[in-house]
PDB file of N, CA, C and O in Angstrom:
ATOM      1  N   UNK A   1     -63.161 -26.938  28.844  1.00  0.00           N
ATOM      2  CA  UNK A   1     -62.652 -26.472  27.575  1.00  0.00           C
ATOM      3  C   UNK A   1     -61.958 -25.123  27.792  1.00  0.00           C
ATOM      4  O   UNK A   1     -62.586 -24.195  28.301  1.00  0.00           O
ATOM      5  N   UNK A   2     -60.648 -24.988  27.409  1.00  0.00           N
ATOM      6  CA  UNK A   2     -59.968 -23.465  27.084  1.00  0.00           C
ATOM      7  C   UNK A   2     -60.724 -22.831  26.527  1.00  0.00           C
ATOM      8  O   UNK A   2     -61.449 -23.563  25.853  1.00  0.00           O
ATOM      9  N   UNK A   3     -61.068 -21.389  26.392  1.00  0.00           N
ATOM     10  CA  UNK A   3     -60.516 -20.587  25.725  1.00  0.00           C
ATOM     11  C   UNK A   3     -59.700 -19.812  24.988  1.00  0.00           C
ATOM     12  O   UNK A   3     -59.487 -18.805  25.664  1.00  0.00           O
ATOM     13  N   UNK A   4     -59.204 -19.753  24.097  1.00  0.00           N
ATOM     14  CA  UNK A   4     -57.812 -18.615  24.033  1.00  0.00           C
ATOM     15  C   UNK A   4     -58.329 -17.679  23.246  1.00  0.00           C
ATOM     16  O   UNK A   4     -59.220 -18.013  22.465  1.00  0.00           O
ATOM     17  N   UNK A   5     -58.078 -16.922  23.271  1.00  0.00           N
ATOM     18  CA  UNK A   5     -58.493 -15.452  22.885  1.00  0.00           C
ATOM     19  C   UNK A   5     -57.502 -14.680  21.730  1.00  0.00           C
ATOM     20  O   UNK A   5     -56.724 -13.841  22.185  1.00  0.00           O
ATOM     21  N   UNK A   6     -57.492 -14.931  20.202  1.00  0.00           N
ATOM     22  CA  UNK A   6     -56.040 -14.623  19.368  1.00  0.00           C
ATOM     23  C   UNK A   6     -55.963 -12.977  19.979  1.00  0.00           C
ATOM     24  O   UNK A   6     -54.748 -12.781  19.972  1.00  0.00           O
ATOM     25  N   UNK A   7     -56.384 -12.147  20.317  1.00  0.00           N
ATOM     26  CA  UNK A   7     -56.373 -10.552  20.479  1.00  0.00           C
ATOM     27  C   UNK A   7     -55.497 -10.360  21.369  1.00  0.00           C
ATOM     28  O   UNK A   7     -54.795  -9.349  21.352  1.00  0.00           O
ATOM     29  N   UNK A   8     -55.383 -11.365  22.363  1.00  0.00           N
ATOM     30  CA  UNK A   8     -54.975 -10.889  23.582  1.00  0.00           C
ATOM     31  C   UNK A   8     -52.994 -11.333  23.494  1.00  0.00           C
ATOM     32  O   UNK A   8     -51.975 -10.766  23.889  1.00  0.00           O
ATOM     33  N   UNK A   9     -53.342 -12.842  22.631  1.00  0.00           N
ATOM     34  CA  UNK A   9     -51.654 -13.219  22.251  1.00  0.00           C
ATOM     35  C   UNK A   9     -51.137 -11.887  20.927  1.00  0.00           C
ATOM     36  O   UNK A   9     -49.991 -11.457  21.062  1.00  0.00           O
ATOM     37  N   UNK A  10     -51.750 -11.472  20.068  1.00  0.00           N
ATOM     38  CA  UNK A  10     -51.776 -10.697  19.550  1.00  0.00           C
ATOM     39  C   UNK A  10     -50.758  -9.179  19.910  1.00  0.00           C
ATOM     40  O   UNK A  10     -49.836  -8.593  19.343  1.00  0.00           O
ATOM     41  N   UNK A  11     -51.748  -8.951  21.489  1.00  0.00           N
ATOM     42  CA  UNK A  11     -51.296  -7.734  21.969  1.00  0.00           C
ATOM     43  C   UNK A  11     -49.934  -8.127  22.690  1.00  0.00           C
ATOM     44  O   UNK A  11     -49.021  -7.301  22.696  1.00  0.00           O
ATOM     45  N   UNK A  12     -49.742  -9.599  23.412  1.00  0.00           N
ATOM     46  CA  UNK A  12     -48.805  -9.553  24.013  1.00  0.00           C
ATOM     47  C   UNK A  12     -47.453  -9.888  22.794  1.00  0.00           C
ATOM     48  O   UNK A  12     -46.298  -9.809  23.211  1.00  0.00           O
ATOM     49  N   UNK A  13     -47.666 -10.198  21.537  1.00  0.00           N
ATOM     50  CA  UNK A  13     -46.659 -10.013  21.011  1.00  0.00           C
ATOM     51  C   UNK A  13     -46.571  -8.525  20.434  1.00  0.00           C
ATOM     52  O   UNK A  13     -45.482  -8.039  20.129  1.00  0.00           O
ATOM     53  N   UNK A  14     -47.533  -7.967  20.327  1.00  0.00           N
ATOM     54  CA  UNK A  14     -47.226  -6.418  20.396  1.00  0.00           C
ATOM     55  C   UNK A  14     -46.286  -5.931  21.145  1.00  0.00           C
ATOM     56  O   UNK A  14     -45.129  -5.639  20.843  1.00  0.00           O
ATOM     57  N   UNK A  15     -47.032  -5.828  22.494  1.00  0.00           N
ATOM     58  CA  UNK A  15     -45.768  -5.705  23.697  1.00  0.00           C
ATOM     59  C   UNK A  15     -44.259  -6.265  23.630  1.00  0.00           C
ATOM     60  O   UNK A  15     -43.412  -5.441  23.976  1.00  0.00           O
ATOM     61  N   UNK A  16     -43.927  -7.154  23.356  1.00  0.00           N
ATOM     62  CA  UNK A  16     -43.161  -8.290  23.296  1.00  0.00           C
ATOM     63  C   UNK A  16     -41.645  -7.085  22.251  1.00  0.00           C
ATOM     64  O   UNK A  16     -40.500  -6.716  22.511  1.00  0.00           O
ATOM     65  N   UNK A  17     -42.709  -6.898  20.983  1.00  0.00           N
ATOM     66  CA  UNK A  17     -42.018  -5.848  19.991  1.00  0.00           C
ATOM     67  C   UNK A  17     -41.700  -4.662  20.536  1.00  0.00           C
ATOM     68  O   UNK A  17     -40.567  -4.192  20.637  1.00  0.00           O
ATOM     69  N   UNK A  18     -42.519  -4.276  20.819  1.00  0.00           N
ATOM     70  CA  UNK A  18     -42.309  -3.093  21.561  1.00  0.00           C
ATOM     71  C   UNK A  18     -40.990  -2.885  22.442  1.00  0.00           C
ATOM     72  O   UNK A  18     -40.117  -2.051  22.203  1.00  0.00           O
ATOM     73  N   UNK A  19     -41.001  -3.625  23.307  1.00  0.00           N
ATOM     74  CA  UNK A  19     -39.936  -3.647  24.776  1.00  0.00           C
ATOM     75  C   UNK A  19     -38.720  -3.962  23.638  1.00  0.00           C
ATOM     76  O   UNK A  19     -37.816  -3.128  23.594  1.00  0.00           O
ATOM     77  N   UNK A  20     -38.654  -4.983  22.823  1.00  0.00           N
ATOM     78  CA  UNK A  20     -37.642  -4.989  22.011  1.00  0.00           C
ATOM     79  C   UNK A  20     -36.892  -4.014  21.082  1.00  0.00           C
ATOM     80  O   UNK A  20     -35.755  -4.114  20.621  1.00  0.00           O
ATOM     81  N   UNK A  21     -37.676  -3.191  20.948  1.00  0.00           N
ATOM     82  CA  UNK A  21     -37.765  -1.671  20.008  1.00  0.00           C
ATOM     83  C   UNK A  21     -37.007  -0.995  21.251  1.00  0.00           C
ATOM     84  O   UNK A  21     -35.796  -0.894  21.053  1.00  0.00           O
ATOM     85  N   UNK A  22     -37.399  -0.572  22.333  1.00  0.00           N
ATOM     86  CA  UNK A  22     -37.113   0.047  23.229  1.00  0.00           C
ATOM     87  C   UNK A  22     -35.402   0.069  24.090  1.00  0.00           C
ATOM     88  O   UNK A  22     -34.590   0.910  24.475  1.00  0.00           O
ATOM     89  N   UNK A  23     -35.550  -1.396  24.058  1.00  0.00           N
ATOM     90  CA  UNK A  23     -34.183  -2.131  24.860  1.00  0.00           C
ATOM     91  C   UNK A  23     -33.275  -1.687  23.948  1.00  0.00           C
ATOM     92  O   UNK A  23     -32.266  -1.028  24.197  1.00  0.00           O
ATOM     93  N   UNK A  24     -33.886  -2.290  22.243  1.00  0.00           N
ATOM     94  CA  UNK A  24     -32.309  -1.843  21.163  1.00  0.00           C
ATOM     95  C   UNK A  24     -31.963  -0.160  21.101  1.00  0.00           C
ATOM     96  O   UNK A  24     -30.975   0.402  20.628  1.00  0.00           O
ATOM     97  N   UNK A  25     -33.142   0.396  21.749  1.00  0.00           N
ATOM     98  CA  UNK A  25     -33.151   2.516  21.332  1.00  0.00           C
ATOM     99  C   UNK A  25     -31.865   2.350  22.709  1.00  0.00           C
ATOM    100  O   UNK A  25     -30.948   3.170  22.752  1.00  0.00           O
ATOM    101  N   UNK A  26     -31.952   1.353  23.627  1.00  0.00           N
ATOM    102  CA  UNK A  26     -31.375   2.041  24.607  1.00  0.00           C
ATOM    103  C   UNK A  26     -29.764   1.726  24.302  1.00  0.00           C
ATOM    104  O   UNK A  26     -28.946   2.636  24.430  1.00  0.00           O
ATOM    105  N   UNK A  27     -29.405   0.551  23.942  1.00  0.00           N
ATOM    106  CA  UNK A  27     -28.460   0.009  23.593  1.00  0.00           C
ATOM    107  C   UNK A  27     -27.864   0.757  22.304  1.00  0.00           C
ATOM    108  O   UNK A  27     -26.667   1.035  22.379  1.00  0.00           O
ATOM    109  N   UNK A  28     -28.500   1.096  21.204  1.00  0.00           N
ATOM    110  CA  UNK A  28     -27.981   2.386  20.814  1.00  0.00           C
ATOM    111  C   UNK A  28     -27.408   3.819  20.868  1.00  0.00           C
ATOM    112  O   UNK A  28     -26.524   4.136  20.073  1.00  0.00           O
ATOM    113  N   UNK A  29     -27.930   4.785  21.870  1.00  0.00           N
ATOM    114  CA  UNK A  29     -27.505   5.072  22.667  1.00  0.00           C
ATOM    115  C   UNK A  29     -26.413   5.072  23.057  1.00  0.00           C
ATOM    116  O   UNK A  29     -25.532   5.806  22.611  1.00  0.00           O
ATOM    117  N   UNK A  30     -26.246   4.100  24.124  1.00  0.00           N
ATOM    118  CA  UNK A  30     -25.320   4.078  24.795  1.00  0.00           C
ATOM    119  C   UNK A  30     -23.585   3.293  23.832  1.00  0.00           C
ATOM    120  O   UNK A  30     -22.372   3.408  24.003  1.00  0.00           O
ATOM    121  N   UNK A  31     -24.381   2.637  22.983  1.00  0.00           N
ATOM    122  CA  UNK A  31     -23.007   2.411  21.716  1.00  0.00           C
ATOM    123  C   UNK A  31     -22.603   3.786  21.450  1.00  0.00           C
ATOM    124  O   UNK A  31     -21.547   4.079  22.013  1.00  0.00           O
ATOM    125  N   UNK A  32     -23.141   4.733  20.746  1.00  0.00           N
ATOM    126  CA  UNK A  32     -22.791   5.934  20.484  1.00  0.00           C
ATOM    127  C   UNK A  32     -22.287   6.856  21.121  1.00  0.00           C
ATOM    128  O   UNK A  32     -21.661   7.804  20.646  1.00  0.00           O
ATOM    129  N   UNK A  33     -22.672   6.512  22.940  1.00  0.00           N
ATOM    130  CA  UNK A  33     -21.645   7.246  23.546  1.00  0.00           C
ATOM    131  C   UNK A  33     -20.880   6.919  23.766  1.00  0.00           C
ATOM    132  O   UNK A  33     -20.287   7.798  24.392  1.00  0.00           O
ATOM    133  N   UNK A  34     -19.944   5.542  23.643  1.00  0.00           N
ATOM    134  CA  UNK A  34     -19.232   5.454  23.936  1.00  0.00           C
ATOM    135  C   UNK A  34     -18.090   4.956  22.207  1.00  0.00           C
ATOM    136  O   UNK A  34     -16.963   4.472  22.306  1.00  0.00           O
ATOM    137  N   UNK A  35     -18.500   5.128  21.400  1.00  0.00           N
ATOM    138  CA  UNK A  35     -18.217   5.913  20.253  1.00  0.00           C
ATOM    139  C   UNK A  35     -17.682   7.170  20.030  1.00  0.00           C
ATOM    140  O   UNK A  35     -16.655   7.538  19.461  1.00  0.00           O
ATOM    141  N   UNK A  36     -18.693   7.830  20.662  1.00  0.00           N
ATOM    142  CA  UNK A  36     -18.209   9.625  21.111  1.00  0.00           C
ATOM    143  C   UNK A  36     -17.340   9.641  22.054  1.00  0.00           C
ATOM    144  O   UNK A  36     -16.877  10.775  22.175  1.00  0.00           O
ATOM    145  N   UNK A  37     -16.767   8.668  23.006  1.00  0.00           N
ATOM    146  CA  UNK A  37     -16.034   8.865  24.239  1.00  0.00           C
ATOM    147  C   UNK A  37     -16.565   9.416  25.226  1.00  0.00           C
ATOM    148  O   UNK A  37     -15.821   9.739  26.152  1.00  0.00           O
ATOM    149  N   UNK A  38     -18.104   9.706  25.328  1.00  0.00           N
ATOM    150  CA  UNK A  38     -18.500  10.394  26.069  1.00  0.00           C
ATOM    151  C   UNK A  38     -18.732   9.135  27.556  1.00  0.00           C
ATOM    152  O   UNK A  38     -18.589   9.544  28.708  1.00  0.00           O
ATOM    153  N   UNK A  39     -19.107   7.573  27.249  1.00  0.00           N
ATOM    154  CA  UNK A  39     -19.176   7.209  27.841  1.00  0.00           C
ATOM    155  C   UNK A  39     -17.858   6.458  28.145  1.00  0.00           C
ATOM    156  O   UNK A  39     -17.166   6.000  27.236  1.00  0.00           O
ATOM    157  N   UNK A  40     -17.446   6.318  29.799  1.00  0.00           N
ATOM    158  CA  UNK A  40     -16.055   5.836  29.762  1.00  0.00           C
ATOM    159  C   UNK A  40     -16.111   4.690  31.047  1.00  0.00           C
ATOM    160  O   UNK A  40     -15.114   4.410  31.712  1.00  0.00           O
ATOM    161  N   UNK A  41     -17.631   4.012  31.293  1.00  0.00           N
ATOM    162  CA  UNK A  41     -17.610   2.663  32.333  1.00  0.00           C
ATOM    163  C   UNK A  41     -18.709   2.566  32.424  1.00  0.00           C
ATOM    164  O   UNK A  41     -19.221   3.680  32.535  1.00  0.00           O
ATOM    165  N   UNK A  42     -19.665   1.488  32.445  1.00  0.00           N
ATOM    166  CA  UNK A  42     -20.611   1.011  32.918  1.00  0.00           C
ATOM    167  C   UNK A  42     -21.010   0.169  32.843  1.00  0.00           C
ATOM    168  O   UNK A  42     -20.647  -0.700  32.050  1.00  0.00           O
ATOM    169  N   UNK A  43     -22.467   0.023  34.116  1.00  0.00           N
ATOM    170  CA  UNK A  43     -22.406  -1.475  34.855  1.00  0.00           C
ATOM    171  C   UNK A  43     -24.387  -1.310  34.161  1.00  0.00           C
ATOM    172  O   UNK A  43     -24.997  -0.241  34.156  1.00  0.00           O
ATOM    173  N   UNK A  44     -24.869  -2.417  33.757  1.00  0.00           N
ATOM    174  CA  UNK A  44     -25.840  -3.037  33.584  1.00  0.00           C
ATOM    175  C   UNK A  44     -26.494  -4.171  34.117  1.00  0.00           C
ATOM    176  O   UNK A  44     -25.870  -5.218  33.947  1.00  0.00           O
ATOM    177  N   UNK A  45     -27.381  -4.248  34.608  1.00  0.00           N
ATOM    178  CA  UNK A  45     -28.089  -5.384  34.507  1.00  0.00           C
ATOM    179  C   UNK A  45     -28.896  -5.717  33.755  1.00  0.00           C
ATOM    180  O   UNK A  45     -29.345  -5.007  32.855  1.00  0.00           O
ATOM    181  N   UNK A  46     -29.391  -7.481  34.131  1.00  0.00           N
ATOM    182  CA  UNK A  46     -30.649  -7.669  32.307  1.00  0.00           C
ATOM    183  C   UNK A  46     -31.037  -8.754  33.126  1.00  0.00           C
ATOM    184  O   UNK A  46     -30.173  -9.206  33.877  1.00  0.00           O
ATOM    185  N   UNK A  47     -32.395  -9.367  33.132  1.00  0.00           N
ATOM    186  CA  UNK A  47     -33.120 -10.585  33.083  1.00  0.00           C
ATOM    187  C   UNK A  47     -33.055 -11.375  31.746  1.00  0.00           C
ATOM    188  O   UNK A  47     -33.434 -10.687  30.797  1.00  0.00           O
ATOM    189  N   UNK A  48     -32.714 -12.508  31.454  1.00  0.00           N
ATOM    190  CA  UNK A  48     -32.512 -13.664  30.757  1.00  0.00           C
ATOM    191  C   UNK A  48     -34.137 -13.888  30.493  1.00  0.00           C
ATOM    192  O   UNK A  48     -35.037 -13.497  31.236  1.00  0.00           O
ATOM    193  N   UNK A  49     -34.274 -14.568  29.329  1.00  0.00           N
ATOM    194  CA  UNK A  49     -35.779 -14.923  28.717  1.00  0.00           C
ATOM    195  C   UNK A  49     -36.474 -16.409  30.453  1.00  0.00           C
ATOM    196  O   UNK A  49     -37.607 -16.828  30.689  1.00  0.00           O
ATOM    197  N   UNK A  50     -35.411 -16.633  31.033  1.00  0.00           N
ATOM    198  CA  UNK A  50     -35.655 -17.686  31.926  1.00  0.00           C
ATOM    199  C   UNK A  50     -35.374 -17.362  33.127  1.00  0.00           C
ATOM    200  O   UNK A  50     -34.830 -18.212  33.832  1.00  0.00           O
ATOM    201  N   UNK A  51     -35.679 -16.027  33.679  1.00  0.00           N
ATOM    202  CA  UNK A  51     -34.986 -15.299  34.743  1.00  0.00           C
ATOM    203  C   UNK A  51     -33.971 -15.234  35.560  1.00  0.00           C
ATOM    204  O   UNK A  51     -33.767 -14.849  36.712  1.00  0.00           O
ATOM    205  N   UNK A  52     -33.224 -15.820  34.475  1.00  0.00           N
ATOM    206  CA  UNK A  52     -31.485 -15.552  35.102  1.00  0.00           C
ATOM    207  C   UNK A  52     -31.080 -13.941  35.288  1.00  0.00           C
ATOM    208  O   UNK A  52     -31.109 -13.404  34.181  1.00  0.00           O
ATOM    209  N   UNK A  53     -30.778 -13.176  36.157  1.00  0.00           N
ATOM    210  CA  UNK A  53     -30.252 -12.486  36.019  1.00  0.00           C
ATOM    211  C   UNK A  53     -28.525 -12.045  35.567  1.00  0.00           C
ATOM    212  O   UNK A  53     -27.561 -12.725  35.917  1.00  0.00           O
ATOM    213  N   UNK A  54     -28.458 -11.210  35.018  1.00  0.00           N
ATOM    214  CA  UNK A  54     -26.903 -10.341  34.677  1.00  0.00           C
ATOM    215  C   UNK A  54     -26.610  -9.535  35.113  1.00  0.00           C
ATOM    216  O   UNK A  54     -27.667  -8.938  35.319  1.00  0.00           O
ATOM    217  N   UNK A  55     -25.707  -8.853  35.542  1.00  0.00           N
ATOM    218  CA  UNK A  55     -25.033  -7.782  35.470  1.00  0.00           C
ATOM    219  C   UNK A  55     -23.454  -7.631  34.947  1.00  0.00           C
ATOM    220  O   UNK A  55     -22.344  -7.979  35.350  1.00  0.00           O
ATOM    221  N   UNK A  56     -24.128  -6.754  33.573  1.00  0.00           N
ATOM    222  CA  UNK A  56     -22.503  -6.469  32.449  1.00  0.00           C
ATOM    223  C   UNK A  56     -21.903  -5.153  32.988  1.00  0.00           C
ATOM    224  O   UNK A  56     -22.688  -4.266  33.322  1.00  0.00           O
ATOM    225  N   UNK A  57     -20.507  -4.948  33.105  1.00  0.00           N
ATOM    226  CA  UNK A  57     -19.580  -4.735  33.780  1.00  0.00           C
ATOM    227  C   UNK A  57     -18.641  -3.775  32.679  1.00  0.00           C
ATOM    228  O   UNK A  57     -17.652  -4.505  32.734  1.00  0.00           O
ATOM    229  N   UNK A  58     -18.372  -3.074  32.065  1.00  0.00           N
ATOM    230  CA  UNK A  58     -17.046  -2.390  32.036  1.00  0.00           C
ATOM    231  C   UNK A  58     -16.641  -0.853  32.671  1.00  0.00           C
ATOM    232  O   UNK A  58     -17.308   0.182  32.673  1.00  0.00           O
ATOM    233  N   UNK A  59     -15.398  -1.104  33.162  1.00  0.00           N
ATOM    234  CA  UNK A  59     -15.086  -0.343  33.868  1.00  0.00           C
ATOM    235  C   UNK A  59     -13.573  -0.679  34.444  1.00  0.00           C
ATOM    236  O   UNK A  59     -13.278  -1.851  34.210  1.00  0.00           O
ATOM    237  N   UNK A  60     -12.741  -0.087  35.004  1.00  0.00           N
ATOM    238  CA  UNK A  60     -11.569   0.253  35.212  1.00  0.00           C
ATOM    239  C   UNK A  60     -10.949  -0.834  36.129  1.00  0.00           C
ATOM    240  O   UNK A  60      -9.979  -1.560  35.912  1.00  0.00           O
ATOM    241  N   UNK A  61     -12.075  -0.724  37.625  1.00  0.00           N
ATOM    242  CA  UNK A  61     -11.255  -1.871  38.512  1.00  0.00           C
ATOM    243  C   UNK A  61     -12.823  -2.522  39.529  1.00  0.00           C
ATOM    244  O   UNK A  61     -14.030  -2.353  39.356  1.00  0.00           O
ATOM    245  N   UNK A  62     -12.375  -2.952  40.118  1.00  0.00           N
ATOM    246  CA  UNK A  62     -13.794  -3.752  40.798  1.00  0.00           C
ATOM    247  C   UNK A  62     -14.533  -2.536  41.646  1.00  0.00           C
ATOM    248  O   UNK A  62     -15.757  -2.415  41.599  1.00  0.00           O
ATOM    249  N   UNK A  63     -13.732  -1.678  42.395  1.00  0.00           N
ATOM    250  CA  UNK A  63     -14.468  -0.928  43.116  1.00  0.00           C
ATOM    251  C   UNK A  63     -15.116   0.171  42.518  1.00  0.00           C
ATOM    252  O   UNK A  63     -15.875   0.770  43.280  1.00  0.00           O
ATOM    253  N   UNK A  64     -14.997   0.777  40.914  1.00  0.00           N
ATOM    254  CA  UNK A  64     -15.728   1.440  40.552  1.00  0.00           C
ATOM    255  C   UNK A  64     -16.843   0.949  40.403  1.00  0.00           C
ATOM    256  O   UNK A  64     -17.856   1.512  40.818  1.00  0.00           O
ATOM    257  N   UNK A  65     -16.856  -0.652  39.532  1.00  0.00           N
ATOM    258  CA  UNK A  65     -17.691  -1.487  39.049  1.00  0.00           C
ATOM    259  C   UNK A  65     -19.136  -2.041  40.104  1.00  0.00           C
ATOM    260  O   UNK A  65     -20.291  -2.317  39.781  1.00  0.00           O
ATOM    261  N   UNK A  66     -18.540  -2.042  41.255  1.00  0.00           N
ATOM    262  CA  UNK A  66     -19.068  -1.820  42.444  1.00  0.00           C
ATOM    263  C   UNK A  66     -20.388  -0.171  42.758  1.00  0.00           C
ATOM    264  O   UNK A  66     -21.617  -0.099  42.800  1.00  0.00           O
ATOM    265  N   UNK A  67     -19.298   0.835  42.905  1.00  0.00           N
ATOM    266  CA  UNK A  67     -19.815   2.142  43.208  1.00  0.00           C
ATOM    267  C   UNK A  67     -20.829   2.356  42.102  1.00  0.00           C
ATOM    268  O   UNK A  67     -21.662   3.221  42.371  1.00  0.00           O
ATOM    269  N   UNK A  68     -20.943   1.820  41.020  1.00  0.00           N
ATOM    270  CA  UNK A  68     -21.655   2.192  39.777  1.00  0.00           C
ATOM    271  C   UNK A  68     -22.762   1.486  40.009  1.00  0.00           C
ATOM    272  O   UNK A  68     -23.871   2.018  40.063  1.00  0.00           O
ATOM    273  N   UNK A  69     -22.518  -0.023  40.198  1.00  0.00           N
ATOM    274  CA  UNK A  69     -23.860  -1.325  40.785  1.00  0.00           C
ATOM    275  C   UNK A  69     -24.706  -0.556  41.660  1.00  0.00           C
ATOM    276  O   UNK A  69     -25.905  -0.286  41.597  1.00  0.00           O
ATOM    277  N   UNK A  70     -23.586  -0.195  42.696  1.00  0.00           N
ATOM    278  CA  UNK A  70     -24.642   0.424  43.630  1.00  0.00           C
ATOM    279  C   UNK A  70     -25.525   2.185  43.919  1.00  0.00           C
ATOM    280  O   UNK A  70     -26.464   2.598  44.600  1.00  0.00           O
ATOM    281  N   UNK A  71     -24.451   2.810  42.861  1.00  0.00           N
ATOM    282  CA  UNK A  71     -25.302   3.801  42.475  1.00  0.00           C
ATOM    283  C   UNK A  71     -26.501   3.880  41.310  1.00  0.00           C
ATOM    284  O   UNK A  71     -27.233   4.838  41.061  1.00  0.00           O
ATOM    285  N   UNK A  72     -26.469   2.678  40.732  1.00  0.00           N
ATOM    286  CA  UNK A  72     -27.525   2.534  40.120  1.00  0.00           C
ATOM    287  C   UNK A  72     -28.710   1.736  40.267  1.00  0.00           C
ATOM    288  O   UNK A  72     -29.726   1.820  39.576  1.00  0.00           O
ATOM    289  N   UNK A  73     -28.427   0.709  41.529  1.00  0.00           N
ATOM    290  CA  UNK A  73     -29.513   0.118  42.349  1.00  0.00           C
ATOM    291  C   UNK A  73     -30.375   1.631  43.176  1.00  0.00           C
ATOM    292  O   UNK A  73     -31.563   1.938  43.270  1.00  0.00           O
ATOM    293  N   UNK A  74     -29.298   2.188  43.583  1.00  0.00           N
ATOM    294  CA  UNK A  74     -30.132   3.517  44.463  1.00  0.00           C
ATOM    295  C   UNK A  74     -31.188   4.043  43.704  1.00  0.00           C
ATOM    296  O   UNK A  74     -32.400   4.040  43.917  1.00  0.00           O
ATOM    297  N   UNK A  75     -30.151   4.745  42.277  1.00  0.00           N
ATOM    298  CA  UNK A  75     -31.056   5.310  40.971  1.00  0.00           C
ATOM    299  C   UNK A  75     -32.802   4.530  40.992  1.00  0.00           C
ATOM    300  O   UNK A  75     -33.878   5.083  41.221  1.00  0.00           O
ATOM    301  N   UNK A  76     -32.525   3.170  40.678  1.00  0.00           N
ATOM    302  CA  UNK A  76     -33.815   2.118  40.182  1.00  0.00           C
ATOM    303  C   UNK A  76     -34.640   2.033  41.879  1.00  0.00           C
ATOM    304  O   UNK A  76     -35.865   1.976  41.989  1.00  0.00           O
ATOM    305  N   UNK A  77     -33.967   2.037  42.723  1.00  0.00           N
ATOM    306  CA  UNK A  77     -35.254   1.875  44.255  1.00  0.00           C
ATOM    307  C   UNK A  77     -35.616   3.309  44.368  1.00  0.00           C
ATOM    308  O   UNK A  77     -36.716   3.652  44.799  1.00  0.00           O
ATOM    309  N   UNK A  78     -34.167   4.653  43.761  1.00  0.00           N
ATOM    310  CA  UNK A  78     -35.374   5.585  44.894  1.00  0.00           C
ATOM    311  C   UNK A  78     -36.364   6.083  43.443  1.00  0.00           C
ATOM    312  O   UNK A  78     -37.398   6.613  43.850  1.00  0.00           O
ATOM    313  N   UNK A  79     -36.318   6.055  42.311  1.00  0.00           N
ATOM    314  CA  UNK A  79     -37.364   6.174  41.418  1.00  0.00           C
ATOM    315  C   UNK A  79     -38.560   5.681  41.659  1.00  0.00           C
ATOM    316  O   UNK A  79     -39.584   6.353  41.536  1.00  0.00           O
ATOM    317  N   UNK A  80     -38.534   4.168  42.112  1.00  0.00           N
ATOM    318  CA  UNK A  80     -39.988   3.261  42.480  1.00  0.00           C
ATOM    319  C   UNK A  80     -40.212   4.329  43.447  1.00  0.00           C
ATOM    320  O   UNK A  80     -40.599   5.446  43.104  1.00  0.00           O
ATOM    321  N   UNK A  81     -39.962   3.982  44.698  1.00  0.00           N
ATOM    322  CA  UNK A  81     -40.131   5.064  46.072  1.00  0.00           C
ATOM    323  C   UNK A  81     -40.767   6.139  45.581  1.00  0.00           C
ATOM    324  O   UNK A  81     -41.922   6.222  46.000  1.00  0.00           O
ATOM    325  N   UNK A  82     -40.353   7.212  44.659  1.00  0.00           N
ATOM    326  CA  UNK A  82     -40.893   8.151  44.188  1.00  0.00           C
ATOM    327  C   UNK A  82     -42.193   8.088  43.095  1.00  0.00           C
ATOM    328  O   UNK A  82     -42.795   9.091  42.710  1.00  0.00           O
ATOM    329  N   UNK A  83     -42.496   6.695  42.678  1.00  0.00           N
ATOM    330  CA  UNK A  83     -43.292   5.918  41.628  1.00  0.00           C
ATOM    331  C   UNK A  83     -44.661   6.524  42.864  1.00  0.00           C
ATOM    332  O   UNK A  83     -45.480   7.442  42.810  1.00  0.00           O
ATOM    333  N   UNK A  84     -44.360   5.516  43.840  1.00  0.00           N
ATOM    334  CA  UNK A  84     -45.778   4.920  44.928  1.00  0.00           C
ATOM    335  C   UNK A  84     -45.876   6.476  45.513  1.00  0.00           C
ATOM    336  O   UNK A  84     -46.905   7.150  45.459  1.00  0.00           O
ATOM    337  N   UNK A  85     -44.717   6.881  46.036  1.00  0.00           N
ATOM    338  CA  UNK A  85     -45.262   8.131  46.663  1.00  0.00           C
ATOM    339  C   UNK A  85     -46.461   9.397  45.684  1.00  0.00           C
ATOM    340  O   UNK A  85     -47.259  10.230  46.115  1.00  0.00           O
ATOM    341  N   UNK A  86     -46.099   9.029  44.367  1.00  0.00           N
ATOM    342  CA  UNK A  86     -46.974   9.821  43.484  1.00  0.00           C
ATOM    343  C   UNK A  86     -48.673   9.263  43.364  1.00  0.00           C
ATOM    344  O   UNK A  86     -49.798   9.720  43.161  1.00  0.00           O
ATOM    345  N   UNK A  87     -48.114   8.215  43.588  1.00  0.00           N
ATOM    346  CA  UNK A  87     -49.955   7.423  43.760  1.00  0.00           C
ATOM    347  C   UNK A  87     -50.566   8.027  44.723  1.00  0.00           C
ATOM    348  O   UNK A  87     -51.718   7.711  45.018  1.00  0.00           O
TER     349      UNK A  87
END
């Protein structure tokens, strides 16, 4: 016999809200800067509800679109790196 536990689906649709709250603060943001003109190219990635990955793209020509991918893969590995080294 299962168990299911309503507290625990509960919390994970908590979570669920949450990350959604979070993702739209970020996506706001970044609408507004580039509203303001402050923002003028960038490259994103996103996981799909089915783990497809994305990466959204604006920007000028491929090789910025590029330099940006990969300055922001650096950004996201050397943060972890700096994550574990704090443990």
């Amino acid at each position: 016999m299962d168990v299911i536990n309503i507290e625990d689906k509960l919390q994970i649709k908590k979570q669920d809200n949450e990350q959604r709250k979070a993702m739209l603060e970020v996506l706001d943001e970044m609408r507004k800067q580039v509203e303001d003109g402050e923002l003028k190219e960038f490259v994103a990635a996103s996981l799909c509800k089915d783990g497809s990955p994305q990466i959204h793209i604006a920007c000028w020509d491929l090789a910025g679109g590029v330099g940006l991918y990969e300055i922001g893969k650096f950004m996201f590995i050397n943060n972890d790196v700096e994550t574990e080294d704090a443990s």
